[in-house]
HTML snippet that shows the backbone in 3Dmol.js (N, CA, C, O; Angstrom):
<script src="https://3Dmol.org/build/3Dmol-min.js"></script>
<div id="view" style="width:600px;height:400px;position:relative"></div>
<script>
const pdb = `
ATOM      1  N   UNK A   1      58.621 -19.427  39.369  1.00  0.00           N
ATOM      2  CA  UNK A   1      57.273 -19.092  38.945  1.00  0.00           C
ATOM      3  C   UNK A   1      57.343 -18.457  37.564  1.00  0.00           C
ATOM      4  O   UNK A   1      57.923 -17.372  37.604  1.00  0.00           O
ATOM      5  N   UNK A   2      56.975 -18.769  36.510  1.00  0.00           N
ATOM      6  CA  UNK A   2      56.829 -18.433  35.444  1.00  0.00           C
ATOM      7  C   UNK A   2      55.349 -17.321  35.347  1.00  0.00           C
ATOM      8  O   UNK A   2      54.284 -17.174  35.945  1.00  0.00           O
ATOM      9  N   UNK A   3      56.303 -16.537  33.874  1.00  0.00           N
ATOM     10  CA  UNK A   3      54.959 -15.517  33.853  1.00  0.00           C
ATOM     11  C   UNK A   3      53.807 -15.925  32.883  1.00  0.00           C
ATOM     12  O   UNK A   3      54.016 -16.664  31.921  1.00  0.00           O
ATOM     13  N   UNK A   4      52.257 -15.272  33.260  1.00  0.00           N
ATOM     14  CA  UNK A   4      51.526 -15.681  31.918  1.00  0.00           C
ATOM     15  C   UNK A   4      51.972 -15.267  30.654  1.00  0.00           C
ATOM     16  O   UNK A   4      52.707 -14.309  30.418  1.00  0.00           O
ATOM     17  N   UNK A   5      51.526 -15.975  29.942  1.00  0.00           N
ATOM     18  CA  UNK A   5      51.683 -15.680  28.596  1.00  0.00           C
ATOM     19  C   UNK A   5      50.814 -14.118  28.364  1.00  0.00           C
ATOM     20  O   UNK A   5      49.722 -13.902  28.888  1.00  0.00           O
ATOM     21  N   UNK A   6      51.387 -13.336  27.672  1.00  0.00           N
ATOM     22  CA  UNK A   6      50.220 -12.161  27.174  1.00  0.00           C
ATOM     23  C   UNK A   6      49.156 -12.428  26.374  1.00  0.00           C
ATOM     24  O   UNK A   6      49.404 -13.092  25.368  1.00  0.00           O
ATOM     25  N   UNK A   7      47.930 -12.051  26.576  1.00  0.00           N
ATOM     26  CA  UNK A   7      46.802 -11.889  25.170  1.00  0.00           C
ATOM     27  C   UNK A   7      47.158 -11.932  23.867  1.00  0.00           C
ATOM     28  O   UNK A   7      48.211 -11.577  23.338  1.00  0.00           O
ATOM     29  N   UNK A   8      46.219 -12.382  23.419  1.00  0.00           N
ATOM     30  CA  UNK A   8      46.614 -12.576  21.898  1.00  0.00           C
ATOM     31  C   UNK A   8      46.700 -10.539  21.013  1.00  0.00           C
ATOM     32  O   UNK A   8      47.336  -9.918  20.162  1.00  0.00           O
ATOM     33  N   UNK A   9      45.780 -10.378  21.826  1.00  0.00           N
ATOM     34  CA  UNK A   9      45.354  -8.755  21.767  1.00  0.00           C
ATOM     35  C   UNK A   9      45.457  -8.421  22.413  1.00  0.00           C
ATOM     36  O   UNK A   9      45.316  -9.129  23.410  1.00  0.00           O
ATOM     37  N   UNK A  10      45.808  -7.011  22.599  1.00  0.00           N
ATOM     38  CA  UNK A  10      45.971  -5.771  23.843  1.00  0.00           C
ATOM     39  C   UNK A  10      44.453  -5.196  24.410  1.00  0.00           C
ATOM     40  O   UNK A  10      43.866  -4.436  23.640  1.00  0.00           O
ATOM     41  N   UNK A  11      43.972  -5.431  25.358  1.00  0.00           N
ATOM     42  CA  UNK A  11      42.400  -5.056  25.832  1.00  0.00           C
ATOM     43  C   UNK A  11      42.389  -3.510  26.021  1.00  0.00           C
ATOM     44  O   UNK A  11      41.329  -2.918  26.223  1.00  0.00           O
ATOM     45  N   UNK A  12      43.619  -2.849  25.951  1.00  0.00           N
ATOM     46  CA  UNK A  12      44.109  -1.159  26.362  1.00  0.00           C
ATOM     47  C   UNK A  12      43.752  -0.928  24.981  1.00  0.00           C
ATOM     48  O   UNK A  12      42.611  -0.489  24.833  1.00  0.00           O
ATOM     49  N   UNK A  13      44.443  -1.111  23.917  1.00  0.00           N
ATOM     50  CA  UNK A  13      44.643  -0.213  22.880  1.00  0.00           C
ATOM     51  C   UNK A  13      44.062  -1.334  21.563  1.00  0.00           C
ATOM     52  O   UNK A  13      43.891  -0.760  20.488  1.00  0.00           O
ATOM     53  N   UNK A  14      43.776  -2.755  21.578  1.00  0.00           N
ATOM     54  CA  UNK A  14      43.149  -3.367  20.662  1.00  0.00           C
ATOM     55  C   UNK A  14      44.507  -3.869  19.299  1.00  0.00           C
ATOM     56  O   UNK A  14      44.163  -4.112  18.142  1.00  0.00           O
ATOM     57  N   UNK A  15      45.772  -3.927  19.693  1.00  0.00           N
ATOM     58  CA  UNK A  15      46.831  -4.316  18.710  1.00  0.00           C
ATOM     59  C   UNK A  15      47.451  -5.573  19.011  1.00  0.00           C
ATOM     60  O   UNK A  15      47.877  -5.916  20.113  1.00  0.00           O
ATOM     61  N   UNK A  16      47.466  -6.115  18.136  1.00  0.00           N
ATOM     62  CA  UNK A  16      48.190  -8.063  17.970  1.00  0.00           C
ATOM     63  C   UNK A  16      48.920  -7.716  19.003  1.00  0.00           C
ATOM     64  O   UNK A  16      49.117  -6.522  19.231  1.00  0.00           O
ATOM     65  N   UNK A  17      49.464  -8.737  19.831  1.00  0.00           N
ATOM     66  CA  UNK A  17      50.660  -8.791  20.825  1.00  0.00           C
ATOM     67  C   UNK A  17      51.362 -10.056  19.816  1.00  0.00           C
ATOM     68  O   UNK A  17      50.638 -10.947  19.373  1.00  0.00           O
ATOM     69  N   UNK A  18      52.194 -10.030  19.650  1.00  0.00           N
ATOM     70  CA  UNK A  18      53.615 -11.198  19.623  1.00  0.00           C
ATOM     71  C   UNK A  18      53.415 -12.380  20.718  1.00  0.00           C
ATOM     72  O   UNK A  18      52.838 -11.915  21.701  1.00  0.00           O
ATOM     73  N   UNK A  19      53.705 -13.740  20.859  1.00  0.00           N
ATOM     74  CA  UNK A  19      53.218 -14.856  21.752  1.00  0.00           C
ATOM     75  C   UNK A  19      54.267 -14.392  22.453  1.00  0.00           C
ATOM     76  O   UNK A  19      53.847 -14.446  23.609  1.00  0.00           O
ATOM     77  N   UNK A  20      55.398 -13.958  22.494  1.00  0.00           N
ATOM     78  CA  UNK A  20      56.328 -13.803  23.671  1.00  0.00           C
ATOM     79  C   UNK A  20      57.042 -12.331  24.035  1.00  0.00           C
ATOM     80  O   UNK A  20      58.164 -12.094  24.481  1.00  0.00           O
ATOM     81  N   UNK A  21      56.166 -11.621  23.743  1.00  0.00           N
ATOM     82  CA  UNK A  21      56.136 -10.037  24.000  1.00  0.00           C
ATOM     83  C   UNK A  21      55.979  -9.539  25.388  1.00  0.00           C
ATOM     84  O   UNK A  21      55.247 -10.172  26.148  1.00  0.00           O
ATOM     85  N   UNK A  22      56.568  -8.508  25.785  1.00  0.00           N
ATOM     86  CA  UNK A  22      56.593  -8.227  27.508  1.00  0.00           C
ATOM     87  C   UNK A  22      55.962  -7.260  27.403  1.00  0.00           C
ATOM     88  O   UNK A  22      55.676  -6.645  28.431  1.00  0.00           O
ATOM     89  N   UNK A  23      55.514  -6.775  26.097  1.00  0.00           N
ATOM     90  CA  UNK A  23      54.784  -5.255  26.481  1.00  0.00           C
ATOM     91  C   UNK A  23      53.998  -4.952  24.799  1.00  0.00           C
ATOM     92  O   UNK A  23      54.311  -5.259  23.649  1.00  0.00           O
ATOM     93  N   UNK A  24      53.011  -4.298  25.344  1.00  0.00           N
ATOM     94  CA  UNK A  24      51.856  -4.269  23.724  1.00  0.00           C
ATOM     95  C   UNK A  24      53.042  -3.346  23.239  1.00  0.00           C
ATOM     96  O   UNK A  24      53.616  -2.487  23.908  1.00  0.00           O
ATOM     97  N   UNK A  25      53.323  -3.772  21.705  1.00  0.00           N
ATOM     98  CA  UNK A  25      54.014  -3.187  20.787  1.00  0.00           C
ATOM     99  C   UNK A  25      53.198  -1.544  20.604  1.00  0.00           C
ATOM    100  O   UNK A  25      53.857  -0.508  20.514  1.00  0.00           O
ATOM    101  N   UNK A  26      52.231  -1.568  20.586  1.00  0.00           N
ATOM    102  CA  UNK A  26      51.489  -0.351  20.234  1.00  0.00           C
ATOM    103  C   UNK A  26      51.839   0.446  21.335  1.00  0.00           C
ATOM    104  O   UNK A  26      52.723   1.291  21.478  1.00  0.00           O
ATOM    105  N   UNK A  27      50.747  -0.104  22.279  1.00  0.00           N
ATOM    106  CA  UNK A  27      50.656   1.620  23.975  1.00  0.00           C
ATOM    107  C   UNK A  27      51.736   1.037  25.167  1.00  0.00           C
ATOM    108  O   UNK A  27      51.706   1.728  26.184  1.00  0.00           O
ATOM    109  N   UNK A  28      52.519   0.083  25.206  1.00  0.00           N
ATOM    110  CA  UNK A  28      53.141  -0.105  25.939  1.00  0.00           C
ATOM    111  C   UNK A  28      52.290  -0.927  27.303  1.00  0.00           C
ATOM    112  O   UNK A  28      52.918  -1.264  28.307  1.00  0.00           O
ATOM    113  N   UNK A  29      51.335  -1.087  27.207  1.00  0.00           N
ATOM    114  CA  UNK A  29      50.739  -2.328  28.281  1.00  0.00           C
ATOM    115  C   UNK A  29      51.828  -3.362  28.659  1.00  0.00           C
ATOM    116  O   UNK A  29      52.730  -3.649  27.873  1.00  0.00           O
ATOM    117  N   UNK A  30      51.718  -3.881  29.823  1.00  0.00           N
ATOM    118  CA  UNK A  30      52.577  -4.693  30.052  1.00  0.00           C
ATOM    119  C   UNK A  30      52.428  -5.523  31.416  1.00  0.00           C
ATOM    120  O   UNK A  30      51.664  -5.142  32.303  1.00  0.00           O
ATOM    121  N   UNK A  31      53.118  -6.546  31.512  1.00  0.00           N
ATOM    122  CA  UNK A  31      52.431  -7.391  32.958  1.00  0.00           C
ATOM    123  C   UNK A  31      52.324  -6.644  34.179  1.00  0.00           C
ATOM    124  O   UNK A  31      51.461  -6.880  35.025  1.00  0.00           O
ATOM    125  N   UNK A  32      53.421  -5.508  34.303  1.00  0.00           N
ATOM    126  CA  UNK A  32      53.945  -4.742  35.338  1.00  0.00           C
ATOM    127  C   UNK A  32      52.767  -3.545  35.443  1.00  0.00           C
ATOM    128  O   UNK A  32      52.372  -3.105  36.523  1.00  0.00           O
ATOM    129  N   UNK A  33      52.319  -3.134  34.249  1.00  0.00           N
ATOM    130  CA  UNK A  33      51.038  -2.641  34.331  1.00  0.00           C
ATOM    131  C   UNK A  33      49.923  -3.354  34.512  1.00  0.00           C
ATOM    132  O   UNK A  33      49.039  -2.863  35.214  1.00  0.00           O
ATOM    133  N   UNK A  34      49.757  -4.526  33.973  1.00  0.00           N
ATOM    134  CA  UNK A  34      48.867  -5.326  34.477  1.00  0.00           C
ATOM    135  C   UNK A  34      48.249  -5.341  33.298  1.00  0.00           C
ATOM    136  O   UNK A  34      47.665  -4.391  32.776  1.00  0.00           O
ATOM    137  N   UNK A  35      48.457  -7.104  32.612  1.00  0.00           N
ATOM    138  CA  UNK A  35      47.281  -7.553  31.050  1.00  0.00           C
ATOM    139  C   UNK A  35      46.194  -7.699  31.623  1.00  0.00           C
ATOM    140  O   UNK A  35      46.111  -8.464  32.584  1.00  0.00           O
ATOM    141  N   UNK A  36      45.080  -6.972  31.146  1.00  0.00           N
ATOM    142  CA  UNK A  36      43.889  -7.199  31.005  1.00  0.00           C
ATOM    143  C   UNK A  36      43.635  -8.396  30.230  1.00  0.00           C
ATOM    144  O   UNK A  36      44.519  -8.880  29.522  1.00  0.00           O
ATOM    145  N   UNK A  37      42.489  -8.897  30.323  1.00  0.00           N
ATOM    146  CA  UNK A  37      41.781  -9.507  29.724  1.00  0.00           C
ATOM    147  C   UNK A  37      40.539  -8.814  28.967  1.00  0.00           C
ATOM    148  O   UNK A  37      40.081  -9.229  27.902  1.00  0.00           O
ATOM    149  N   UNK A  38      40.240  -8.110  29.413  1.00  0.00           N
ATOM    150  CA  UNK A  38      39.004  -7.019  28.772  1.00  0.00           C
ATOM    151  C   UNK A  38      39.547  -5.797  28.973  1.00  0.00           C
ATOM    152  O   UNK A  38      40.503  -5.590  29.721  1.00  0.00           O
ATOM    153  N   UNK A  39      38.787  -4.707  28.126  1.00  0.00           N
ATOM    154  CA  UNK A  39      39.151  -3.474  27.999  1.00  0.00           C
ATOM    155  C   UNK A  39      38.445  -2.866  28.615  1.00  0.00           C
ATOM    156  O   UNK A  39      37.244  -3.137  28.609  1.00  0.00           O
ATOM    157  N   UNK A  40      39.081  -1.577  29.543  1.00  0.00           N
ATOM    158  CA  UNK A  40      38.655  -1.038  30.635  1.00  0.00           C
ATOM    159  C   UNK A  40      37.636  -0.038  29.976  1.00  0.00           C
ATOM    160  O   UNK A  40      37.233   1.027  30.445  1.00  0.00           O
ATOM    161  N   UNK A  41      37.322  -0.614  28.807  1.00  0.00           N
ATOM    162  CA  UNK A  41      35.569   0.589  28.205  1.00  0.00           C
ATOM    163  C   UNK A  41      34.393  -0.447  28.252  1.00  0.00           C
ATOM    164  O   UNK A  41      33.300  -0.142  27.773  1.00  0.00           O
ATOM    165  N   UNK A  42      34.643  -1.830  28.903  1.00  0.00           N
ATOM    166  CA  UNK A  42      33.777  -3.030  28.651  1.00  0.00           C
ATOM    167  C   UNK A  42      32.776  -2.432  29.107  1.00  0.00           C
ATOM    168  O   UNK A  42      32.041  -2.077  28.186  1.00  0.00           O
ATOM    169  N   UNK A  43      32.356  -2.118  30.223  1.00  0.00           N
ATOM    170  CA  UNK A  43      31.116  -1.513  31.137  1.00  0.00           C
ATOM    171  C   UNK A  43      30.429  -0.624  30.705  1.00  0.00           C
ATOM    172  O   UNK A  43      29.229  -0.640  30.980  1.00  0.00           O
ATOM    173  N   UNK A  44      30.972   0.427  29.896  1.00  0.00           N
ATOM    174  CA  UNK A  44      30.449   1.660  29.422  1.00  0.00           C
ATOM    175  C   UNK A  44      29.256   1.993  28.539  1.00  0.00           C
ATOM    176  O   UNK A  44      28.721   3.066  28.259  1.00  0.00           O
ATOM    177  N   UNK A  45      29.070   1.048  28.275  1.00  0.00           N
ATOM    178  CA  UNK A  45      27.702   1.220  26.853  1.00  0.00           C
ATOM    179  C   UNK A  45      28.377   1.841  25.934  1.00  0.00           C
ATOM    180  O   UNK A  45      27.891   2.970  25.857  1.00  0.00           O
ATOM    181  N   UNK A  46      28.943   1.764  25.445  1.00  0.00           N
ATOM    182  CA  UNK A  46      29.572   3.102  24.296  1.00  0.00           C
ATOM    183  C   UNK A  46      29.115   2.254  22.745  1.00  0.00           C
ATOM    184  O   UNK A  46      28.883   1.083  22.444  1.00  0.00           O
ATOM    185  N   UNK A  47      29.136   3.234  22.198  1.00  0.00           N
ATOM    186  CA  UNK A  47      28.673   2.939  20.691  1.00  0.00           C
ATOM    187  C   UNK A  47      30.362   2.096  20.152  1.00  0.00           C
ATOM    188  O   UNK A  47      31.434   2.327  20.711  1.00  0.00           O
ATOM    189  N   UNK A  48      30.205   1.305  19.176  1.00  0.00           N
ATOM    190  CA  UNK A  48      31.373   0.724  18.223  1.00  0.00           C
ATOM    191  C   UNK A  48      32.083   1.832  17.856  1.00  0.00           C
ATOM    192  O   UNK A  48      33.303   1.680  17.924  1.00  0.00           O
ATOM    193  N   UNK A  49      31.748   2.753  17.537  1.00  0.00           N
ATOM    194  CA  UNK A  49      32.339   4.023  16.294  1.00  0.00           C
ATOM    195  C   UNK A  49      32.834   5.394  17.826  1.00  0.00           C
ATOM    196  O   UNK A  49      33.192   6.560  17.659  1.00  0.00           O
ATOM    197  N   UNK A  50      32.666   4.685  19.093  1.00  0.00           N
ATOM    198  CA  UNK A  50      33.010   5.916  19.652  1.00  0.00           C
ATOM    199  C   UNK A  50      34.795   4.688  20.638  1.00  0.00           C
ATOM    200  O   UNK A  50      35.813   5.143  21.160  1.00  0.00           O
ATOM    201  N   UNK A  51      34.569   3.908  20.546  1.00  0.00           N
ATOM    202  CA  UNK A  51      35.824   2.861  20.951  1.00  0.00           C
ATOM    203  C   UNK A  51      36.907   2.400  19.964  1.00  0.00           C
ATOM    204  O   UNK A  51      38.022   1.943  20.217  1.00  0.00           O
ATOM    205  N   UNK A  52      36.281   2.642  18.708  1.00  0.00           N
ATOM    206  CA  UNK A  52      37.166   2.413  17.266  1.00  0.00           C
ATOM    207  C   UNK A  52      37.012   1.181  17.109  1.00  0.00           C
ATOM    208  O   UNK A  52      37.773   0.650  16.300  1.00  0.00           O
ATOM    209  N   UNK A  53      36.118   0.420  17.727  1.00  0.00           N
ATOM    210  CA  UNK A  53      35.994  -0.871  16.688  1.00  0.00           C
ATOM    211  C   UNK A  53      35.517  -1.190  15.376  1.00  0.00           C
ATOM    212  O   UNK A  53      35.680  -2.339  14.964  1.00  0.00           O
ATOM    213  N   UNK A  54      34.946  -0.325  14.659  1.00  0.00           N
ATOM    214  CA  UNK A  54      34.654  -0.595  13.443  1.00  0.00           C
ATOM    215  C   UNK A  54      34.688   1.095  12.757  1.00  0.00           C
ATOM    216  O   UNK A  54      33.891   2.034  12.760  1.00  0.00           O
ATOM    217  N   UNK A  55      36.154   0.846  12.166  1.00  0.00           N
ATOM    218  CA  UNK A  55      36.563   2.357  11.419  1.00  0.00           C
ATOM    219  C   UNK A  55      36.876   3.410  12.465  1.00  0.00           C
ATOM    220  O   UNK A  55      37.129   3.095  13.628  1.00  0.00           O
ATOM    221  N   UNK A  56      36.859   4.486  12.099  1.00  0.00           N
ATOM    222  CA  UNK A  56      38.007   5.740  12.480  1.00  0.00           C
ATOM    223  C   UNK A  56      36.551   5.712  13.839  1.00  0.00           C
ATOM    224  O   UNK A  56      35.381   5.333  13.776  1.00  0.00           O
ATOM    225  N   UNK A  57      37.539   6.422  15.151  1.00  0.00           N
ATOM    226  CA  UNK A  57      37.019   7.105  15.985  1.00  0.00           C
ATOM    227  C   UNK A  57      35.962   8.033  15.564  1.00  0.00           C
ATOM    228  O   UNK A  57      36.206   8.633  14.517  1.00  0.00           O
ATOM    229  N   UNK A  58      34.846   8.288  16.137  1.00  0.00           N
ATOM    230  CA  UNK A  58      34.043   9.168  16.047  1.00  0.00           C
ATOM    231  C   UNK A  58      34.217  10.565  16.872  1.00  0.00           C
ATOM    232  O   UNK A  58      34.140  10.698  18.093  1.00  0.00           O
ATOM    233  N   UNK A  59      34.500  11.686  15.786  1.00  0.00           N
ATOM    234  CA  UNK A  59      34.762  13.162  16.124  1.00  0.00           C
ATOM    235  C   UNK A  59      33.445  13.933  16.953  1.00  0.00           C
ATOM    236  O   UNK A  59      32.337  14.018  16.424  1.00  0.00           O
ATOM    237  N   UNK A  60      33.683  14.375  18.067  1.00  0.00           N
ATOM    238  CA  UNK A  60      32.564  15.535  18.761  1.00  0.00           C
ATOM    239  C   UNK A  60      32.977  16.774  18.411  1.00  0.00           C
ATOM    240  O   UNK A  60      34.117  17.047  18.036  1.00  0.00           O
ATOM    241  N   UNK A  61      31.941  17.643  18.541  1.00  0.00           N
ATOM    242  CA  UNK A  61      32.199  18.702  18.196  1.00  0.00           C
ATOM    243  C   UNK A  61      31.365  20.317  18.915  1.00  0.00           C
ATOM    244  O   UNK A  61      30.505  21.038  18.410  1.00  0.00           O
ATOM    245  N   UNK A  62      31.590  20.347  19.337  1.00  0.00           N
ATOM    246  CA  UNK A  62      30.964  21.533  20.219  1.00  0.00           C
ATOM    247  C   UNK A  62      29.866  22.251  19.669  1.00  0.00           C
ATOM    248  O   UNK A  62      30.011  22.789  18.572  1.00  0.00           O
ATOM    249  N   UNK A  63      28.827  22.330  20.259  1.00  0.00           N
ATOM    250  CA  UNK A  63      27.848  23.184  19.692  1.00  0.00           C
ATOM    251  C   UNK A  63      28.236  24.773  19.924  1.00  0.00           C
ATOM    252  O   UNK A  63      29.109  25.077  20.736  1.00  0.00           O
ATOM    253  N   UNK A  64      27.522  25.769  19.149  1.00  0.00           N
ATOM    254  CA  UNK A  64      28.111  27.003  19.163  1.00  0.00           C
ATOM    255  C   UNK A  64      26.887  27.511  20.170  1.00  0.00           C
ATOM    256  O   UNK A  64      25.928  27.805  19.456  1.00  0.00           O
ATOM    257  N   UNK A  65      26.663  27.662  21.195  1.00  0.00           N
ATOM    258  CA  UNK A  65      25.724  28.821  21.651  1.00  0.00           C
ATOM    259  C   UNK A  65      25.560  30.209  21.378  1.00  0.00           C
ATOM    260  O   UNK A  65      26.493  30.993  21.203  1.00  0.00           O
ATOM    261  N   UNK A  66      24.369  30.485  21.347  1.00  0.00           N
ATOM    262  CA  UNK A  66      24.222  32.168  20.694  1.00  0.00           C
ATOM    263  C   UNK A  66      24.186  32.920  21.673  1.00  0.00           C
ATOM    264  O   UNK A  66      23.881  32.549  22.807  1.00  0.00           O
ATOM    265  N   UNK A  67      24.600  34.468  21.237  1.00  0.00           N
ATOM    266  CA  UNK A  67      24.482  35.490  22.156  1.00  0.00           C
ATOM    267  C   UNK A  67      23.918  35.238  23.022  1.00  0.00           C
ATOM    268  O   UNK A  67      23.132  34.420  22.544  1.00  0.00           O
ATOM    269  N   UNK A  68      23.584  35.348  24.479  1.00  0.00           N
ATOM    270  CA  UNK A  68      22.457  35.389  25.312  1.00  0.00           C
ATOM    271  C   UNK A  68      22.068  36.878  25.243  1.00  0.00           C
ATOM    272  O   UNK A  68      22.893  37.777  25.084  1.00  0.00           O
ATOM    273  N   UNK A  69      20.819  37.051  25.369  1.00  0.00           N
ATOM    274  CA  UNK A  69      19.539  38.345  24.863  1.00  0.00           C
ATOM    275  C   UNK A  69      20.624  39.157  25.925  1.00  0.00           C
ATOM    276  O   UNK A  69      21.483  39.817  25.341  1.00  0.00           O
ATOM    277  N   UNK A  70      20.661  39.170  27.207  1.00  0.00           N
ATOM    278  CA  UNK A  70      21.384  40.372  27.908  1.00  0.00           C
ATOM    279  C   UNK A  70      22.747  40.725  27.525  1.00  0.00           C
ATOM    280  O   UNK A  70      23.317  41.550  28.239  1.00  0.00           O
ATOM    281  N   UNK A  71      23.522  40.121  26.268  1.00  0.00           N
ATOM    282  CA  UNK A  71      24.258  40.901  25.842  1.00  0.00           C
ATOM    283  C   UNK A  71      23.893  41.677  25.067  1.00  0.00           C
ATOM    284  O   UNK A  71      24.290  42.842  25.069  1.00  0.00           O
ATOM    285  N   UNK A  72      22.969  41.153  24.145  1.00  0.00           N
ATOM    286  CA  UNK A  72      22.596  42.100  22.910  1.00  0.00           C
ATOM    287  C   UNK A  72      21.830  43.192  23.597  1.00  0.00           C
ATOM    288  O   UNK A  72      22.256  44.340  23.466  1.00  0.00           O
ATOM    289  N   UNK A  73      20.935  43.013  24.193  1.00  0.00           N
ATOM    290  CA  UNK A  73      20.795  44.508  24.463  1.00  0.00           C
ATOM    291  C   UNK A  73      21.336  45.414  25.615  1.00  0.00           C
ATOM    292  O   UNK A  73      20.924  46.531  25.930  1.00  0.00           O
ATOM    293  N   UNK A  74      22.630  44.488  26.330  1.00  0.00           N
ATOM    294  CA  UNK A  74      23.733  45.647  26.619  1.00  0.00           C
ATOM    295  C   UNK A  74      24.423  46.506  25.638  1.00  0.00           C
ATOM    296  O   UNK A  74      24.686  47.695  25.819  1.00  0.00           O
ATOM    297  N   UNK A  75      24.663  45.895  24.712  1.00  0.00           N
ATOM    298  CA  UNK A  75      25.525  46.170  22.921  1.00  0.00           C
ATOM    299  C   UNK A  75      24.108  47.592  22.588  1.00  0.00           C
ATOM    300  O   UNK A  75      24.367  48.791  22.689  1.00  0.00           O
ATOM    301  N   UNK A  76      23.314  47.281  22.372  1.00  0.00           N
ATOM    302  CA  UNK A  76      21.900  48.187  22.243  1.00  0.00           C
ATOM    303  C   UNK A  76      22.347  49.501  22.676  1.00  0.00           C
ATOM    304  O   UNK A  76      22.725  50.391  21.914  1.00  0.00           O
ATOM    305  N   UNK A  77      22.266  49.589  24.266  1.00  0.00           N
ATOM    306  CA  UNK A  77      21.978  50.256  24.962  1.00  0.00           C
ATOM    307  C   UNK A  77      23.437  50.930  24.859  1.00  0.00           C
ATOM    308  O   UNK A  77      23.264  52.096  24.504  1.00  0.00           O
ATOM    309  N   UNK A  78      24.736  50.666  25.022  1.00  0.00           N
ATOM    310  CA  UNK A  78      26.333  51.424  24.632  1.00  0.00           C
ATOM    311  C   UNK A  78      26.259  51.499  23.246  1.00  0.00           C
ATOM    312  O   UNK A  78      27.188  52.173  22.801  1.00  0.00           O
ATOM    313  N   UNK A  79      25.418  51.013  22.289  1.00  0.00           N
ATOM    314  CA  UNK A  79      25.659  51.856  21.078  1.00  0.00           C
ATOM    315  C   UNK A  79      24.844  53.125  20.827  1.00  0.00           C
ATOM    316  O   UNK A  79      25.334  54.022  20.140  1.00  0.00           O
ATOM    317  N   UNK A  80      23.416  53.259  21.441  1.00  0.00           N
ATOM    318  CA  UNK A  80      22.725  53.935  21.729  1.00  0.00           C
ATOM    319  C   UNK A  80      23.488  55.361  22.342  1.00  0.00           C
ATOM    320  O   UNK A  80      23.556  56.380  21.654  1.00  0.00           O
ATOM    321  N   UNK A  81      23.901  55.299  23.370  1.00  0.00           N
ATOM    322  CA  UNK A  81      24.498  56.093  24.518  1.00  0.00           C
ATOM    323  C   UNK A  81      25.539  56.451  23.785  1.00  0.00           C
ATOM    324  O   UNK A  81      25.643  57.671  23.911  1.00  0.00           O
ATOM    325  N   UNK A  82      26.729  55.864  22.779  1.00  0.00           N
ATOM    326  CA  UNK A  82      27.653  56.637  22.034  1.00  0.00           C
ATOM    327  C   UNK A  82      26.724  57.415  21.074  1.00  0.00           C
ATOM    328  O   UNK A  82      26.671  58.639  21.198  1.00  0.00           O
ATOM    329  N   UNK A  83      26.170  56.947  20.360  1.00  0.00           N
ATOM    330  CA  UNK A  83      25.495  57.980  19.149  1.00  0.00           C
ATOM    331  C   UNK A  83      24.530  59.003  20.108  1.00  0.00           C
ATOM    332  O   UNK A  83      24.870  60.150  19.818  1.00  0.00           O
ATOM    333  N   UNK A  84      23.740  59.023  20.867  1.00  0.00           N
ATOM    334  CA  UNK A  84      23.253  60.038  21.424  1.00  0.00           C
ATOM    335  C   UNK A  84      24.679  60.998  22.251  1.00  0.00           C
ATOM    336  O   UNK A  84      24.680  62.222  22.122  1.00  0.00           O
ATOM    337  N   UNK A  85      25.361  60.581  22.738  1.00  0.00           N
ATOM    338  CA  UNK A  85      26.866  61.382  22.928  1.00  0.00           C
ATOM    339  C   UNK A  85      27.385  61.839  22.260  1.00  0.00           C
ATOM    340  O   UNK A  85      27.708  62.963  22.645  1.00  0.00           O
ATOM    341  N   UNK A  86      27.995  61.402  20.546  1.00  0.00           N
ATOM    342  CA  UNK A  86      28.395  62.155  19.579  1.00  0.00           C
ATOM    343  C   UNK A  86      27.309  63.201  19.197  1.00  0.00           C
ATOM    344  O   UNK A  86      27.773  64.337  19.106  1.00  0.00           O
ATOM    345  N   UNK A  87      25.852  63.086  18.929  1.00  0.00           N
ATOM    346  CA  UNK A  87      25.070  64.191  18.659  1.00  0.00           C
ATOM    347  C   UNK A  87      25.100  65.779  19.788  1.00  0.00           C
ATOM    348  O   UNK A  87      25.115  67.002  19.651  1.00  0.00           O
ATOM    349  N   UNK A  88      25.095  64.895  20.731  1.00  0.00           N
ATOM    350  CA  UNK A  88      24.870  65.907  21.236  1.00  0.00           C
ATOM    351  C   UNK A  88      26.081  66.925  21.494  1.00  0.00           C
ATOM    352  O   UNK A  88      25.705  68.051  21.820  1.00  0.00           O
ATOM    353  N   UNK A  89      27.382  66.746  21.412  1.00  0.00           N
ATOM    354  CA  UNK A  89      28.781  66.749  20.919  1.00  0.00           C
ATOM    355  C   UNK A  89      28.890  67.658  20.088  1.00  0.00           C
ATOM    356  O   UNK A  89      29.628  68.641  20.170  1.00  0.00           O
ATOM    357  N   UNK A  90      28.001  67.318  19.056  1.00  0.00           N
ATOM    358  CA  UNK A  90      28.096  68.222  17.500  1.00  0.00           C
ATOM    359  C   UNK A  90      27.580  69.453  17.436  1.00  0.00           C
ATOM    360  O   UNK A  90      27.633  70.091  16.385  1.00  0.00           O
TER     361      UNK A  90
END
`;
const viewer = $3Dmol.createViewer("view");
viewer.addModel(pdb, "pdb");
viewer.setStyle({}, {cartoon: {color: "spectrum"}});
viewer.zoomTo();
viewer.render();
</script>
């Protein structure tokens, strides 16, 4: 029993395969892992720029959330309570 031939392309990682290659030169795919034919992001809806098909990966980046109000006026209330402590101190 002979094996298939590999993809012309790797459906894992998107790099030329060689016609008689046992394993994607790039991520190491291989029959034993099992050639795809499609890439396991086919289903996903994903944008071009978030799969790297056209130019660099697209970077996320965390939004910063602000204080929530019950810290700040815990911070209030212990800065309060030290300066009324040092006065009365003095």
């Amino acid at each position: 029993m002979s094996t298939p031939p590999p993809p012309e392309t790797c459906a894992n990682c998107g790099a030329d395969i060689p016609p008689r290659a046992r394993a994607c030169p790039a991520c190491g795919a291989d029959e034993g892992t099992g050639w795809r034919e499609a890439s396991v992001y086919d289903g996903l809806n994903l944008p071009d720029a978030a799969r790297g098909d056209d130019g660099p990966a697209q970077t996320w980046t965390a939004r910063r959330s602000p204080v929530p109000w019950y810290w700040i006026l815990t911070g209030c209330f212990l800065l309060a309570g030290l300066i009324l402590g040092a006065l009365a101190l003095g």
